[in-house]
Steps between C-alpha positions, in 0.01 A plus 500: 500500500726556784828520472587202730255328248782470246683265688844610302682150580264336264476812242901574418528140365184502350598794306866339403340173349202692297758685389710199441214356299429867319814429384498183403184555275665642182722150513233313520302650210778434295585153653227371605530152324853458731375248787726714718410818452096420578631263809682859630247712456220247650768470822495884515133529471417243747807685735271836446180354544563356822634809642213678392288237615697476881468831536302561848268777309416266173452187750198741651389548156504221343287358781267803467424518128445196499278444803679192623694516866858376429473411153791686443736248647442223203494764285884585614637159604395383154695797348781403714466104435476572126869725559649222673437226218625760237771542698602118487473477139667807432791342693435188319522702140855649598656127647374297183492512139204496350367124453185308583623381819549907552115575356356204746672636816350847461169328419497276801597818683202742353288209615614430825437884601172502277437208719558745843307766377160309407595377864517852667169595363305168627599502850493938532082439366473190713626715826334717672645867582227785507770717705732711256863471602748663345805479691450148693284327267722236544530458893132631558374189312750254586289260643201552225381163303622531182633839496764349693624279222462788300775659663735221552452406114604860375801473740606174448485614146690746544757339688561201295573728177776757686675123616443328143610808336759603772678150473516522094630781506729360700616226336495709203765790594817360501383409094454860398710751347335821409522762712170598476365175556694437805386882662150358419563202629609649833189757552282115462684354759453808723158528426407193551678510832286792589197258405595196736505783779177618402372127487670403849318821624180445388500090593638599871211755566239312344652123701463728824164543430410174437708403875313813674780734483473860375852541226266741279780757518692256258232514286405842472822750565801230390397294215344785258868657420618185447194424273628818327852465482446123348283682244727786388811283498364208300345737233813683474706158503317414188531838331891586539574214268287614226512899555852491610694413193257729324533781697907447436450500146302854519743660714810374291294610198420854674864542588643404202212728300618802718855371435464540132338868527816730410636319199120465355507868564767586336460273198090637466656752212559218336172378238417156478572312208148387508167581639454394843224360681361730783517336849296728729671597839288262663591198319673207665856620613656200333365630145569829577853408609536294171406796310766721680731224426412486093532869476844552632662173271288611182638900587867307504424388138438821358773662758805282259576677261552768764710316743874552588662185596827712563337674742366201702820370467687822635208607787519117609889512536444814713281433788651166539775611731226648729198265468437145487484313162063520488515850616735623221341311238200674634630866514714446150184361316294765631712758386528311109122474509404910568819601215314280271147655589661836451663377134155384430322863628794629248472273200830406514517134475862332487716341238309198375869375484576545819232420661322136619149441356343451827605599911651254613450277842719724705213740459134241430595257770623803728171726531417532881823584560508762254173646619634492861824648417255790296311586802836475743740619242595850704631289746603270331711640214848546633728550254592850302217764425556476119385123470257564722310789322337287238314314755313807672302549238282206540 
């Protein structure tokens, strides 16, 4: 295969959505009951097939393995009639609540298109086209019985879903609050722009050659990006409001998980009070973050009988005049925390007297900035070098 073969326009999206539907597989194994999740992952495999399908080097295939000139065009204007209707009731499952007026409007829709694509393979076997075409199929046989209504059936198809699903979207917008939703909501809209060009395209050069006049330039160099563009953007529309908060969730997870790193590290000498499950490093980052998160409190509760509330009191006192009210609280229960690891290392437990049975919120309720103010302290710390000695041994 040739380089030039590749045709990288249609192969860098392809890639993104398989690997947009790679990705989505795990969910789906776990989920696969959720209506949702299988509509998404249908959308996305649809989105992939007919890029795979439209590319110029699979349309040659398809029509040679299987010994039939041009069969390859139902083959990918069902794939992209089956994307549109999935399209509309994906739309239709975000606007409405589930309900059997809900359930019947998808169904009339999955008919409808079912309807189309029965359609597109009765008039492409009624017509006659010996002559492989691959990049004017649709102007070189403009004019053919019944391959003629093939085309304008696929198109009008096509059309009428970007303007039903354009205009609910529409009428929709104003409605919606999420974020995520809404940036969705806006890579539809531009898709489905992108489609009505590639429709208006497509009708103009195939009109002029029903009145004699050659437009196949609007057929073959500017409609295909378009066809493209309305692809990529209406698969991604419908993935940023599921991935999106998700992919929030893992990053605020990650961060805070790296967040927590120095005081876990520092409390580590510290035995649980009880055997712990093992999470492996490549379990889910929420568990793993919950884990982190168990450790630290249940180190606090052995850490008690250890801890100088004096000391918090005094370091707190201290770096107030220099540092903001979170920061100090920070720095002064950093420094209470690594004096009561070291009474701990020593064996040296306080007064029971004198001394609260358990750390108290100024410390629990307080950890990130504790760890932060552990992995900043050196620049942190501003007060006297005495006060600040305790802390460096962490």
């Amino acid at each position: 295969m040739e380089l030039s073969d590749l045709h990288i326009p249609y192969v860098v999206p392809t890639l993104l959505l398989a690997v947009a539907l790679l990705c989505k597989a795990p969910t789906l194994a776990r989920a696969w009951r959720d209506a949702d999740v299988r509509a998404t992952s249908l959308l996305l495999a649809l989105a992939t097939c007919v890029f795979i399908s439209v590319t110029p080097v699979n349309i040659h295939r398809i029509n040679a393995v299987t010994g039939v000139p041009n069969i390859a065009a139902p083959w990918a204007y069902s794939l992209l009639t089956a994307f549109c209707a999935t399209c509309l009731t994906m739309i239709t499952r975000w606007r409405e609540a589930p309900s059997a007026t809900r359930a019947r409007k998808m169904r009339r829709v999955y008919m409808i298109y079912t309807g189309i694509i029965a359609g597109l393979w009765v008039t492409f076997l009624l017509a006659d086209v010996p002559e492989e075409r691959i990049y004017d199929l649709d102007t070189h046989y403009a004019n053919t019985p019944f391959m003629r209504e093939h085309i304008v059936l696929y198109l009008v198809a096509h059309l009428v879903s970007a303007l039903v699903a354009a205009s609910m979207i529409g009428t929709w917008f104003s409605q919606v609050e999420s974020r995520w939703l809404k940036a969705g909501l806006v890579c539809l809209q531009a898709g489905y722009a992108s489609g009505l060009v590639f429709d208006g395209a497509k009708i103009a050069a195939v009109s002029g050659r029903w009145n004699s006049t050659n437009w196949d330039f609007l057929s073959t160099n500017v409609a295909p990006p378009f066809a493209l563009l309305d692809a990529v953007l209406v698969a991604v529309g419908f993935i940023i409001p599921q991935a999106g908060p998700a992919l929030h969730q893992w990053f605020s997870d990650r961060r805070e998980y790296r967040r927590l790193y120095p005081l876990w590290r520092a409390l580590r000498v510290i035995e649980p009070s009880s055997a712990q499950a093992r999470v492996s490093r490549w379990a889910p980052l929420d568990l793993r973050l919950l884990q982190r998160e168990q450790h630290i409190h249940d180190a606090m509760l052995r850490l008690a009988p250890f801890f100088d509330a004096g000391l918090y009191t005094d370091a707190f006192e201290a770096a107030q005049p220099r540092h903001n009210a979170t920061t100090a609280r920070g720095l002064a229960g950093a420094m209470t925390i690594c004096s009561a690891i070291e009474a701990f290392r020593e064996g040296a437990p306080r007064d029971a007297s004198e001394q609260p049975a358990l750390i108290g919120p100024d410390i629990t309720e307080h950890i990130h900035v504790i760890s932060d103010c552990m992995r900043r302290r050196r620049r942190l710390l501003g007060w006297q070098a005495a006060p600040t000695e305790s802390i460096t041994h962490a």
